[in-house]
Backbone as a ProteinNet text record, in pm:
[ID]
protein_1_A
[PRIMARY]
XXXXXXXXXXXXXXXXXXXXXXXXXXXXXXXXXXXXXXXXXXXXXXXXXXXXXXXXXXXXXXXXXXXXXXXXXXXXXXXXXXXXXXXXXXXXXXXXXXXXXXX
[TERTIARY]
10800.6	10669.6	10673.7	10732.4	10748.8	10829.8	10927.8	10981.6	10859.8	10770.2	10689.4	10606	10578.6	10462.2	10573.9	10639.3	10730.5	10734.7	10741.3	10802.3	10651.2	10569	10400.6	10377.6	10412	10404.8	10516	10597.8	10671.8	10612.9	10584	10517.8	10374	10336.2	10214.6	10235.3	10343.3	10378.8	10425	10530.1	10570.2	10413.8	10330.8	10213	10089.7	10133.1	10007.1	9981	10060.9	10043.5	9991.1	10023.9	10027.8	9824.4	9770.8	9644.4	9626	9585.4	9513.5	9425.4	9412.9	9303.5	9271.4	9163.8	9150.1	9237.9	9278	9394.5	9477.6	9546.5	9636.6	9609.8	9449	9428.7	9408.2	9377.5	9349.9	9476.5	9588.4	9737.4	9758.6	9761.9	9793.8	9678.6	9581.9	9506.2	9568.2	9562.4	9627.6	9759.3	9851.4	9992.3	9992	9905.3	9847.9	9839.6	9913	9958.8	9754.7	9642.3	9591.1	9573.9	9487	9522.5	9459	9504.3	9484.1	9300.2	9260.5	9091	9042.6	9080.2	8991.6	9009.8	9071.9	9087.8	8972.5	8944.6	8810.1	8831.5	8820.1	8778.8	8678.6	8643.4	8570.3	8582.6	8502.6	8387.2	8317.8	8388.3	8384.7	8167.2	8128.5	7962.8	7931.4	8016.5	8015.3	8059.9	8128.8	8190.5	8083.3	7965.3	7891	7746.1	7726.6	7614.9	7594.4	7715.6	7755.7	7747	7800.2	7773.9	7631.9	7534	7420.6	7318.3	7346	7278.4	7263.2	7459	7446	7342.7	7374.3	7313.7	7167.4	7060.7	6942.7	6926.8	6978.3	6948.6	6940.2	7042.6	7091.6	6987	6907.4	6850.2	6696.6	6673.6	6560.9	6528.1	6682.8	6706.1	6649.8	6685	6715.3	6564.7	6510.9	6331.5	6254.1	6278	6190.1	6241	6334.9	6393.8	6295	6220.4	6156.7	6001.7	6005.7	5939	6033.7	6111.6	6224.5	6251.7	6303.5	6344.1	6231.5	6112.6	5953.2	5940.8	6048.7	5982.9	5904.2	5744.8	5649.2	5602.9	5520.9	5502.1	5379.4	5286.3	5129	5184.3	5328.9	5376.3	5393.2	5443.5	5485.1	5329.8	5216.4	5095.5	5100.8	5129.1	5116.1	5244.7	5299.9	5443.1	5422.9	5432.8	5414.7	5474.4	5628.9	5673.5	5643.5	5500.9	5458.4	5512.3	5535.5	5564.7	5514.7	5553.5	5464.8	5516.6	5489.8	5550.6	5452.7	5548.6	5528.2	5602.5	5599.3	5688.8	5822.2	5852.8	5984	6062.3	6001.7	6088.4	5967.2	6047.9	5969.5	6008.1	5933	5912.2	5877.8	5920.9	5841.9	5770.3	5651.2	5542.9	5556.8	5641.2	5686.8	5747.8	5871	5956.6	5876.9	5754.2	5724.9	5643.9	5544.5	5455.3	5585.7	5689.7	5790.2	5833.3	5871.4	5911.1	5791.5	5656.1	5498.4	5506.7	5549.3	5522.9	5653.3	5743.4	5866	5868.7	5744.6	5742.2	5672.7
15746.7	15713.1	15579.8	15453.8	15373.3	15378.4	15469	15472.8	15493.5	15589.5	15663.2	15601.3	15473	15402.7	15273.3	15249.5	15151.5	15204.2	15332.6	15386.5	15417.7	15413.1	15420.4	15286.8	15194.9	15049.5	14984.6	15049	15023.1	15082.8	15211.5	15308.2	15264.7	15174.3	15098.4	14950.3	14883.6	14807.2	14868.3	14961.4	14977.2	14992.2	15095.3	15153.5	15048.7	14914.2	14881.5	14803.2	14739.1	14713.5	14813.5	14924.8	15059.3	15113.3	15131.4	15114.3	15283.6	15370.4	15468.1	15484.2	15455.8	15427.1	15559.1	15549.7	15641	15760.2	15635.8	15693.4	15744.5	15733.2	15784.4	15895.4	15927.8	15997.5	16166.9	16115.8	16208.6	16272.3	16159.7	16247.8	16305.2	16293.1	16335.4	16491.8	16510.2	16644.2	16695.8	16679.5	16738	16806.9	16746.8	16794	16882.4	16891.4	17002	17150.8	17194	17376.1	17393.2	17495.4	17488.7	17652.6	17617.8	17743.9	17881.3	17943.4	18109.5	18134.1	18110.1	18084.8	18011.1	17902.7	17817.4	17826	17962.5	18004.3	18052.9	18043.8	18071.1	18203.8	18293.1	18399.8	18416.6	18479.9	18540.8	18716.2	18735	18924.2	18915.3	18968	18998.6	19059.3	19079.8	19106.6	19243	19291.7	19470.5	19548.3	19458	19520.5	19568.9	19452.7	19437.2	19558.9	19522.4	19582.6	19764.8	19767.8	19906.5	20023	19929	20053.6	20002.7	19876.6	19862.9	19956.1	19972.1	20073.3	20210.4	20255	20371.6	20442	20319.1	20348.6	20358.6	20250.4	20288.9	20395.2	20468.7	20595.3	20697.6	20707.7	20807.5	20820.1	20689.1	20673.6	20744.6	20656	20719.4	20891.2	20941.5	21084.9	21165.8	21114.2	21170.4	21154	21086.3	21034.5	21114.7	21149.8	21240	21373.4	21429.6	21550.4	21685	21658.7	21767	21773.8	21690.4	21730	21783.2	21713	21742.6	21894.3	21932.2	22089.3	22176.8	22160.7	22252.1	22286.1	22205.3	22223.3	22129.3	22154.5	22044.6	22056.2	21972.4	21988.1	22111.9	22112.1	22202	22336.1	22353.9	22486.4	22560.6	22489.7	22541.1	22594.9	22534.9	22575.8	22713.7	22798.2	22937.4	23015.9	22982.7	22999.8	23130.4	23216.1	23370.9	23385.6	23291.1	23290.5	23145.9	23200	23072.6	23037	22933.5	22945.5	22872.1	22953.7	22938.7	22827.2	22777.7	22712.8	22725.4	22785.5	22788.6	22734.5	22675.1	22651.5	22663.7	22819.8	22793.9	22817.3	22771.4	22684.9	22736.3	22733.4	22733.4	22877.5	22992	23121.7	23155	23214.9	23290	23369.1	23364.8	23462.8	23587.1	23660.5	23773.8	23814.9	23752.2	23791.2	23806.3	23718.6	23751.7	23867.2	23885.1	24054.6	24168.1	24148.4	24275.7	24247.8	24157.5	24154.1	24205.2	24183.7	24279.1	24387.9	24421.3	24584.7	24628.8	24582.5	24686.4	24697.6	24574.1	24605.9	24699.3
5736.1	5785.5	5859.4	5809.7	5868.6	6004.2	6041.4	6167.4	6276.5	6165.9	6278.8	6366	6244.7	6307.5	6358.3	6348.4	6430.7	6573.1	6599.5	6729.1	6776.3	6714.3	6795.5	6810.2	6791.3	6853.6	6918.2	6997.8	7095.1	7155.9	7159.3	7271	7337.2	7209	7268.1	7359.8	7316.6	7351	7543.1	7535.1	7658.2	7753.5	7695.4	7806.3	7828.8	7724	7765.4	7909.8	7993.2	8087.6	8230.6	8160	8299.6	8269.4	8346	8346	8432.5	8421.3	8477.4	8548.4	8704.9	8791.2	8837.6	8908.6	9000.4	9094.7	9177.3	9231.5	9172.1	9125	9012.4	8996.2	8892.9	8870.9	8959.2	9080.8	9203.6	9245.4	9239.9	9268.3	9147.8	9018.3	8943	8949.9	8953.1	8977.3	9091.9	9208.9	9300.4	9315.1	9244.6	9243.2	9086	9000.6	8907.5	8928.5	8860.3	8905.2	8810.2	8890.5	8812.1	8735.2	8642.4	8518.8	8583.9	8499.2	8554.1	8551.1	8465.7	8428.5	8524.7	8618.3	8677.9	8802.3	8864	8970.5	9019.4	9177.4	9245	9323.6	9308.7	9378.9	9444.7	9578.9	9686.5	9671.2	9598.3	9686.4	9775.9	9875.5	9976.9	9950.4	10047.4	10000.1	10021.6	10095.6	10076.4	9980.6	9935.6	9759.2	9668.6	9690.6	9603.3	9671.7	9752.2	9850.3	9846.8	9875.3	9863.9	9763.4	9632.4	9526.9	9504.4	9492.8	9490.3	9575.4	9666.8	9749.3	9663.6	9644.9	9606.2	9509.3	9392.5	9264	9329.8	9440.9	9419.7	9472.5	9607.9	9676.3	9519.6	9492.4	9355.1	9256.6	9224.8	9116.7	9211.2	9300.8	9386.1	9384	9435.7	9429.9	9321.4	9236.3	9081.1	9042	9071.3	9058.2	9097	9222.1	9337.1	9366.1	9288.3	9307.8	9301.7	9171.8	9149.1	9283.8	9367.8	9480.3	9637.3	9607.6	9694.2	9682.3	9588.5	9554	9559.4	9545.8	9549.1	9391.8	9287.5	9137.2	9107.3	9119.3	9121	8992.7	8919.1	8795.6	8795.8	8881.1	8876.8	8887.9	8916.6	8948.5	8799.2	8753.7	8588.8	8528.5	8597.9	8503.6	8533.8	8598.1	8725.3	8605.3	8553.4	8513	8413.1	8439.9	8330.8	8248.8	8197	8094.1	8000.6	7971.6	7893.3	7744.3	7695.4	7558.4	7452.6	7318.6	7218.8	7107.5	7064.4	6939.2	6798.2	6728.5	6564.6	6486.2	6362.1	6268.8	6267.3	6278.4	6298.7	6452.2	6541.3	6673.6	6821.6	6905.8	7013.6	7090.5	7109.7	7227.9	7370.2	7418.9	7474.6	7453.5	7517.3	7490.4	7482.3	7581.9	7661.9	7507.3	7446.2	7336.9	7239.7	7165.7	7066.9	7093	7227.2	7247.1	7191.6	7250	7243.1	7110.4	7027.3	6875.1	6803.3	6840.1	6742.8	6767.4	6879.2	6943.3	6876.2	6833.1	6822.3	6616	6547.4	6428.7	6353.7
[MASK]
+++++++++++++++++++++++++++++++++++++++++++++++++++++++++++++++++++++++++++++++++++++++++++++++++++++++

């Protein structure tokens, strides 16, 4: 233990005259390999633009389809295979007339 701290007061002894300025400091950053994390990348803005677009057309699409295609909602009221729900699940109308008629 005593070496240890003998050889931390030479080491203090040698550095204390050497002072860390500015300058110094600026060459010393500059000639600095820097780290993999603090690297600056550029995307390009069509990278980004592009699938942004996509997704809203798509989402738009997907929104407005059922007018697009002529499946409108007021159409289904017209709809002759109407259905029923009871207890145990959901029919067609059409199936349960033909399941009474055939008991």
């Amino acid at each position: 233990m005593k070496d240890r701290d003998d050889l931390h007061q030479q080491l203090e002894k040698a550095v204390h005259n050497i002072h860390f300025d500015e300058h110094m400091k600026q060459h010393v950053l500059n000639h600095a390999k820097p780290s993999f994390w603090e690297r600056e990348i550029q995307i390009p803005i069509s990278i980004i633009v592009v699938p942004a677009l996509l997704m809203v057309i798509v989402s738009v699409g997907l929104f407005h389809a059922h007018t697009w295609f002529g499946t409108d909602s007021k159409k289904g009221l017209n709809n002759p295979n109407k259905m029923v729900t009871l207890h145990s699940g959901t029919f067609y109308e059409q199936e349960l007339e033909k399941r009474r008629t055939s008991w």
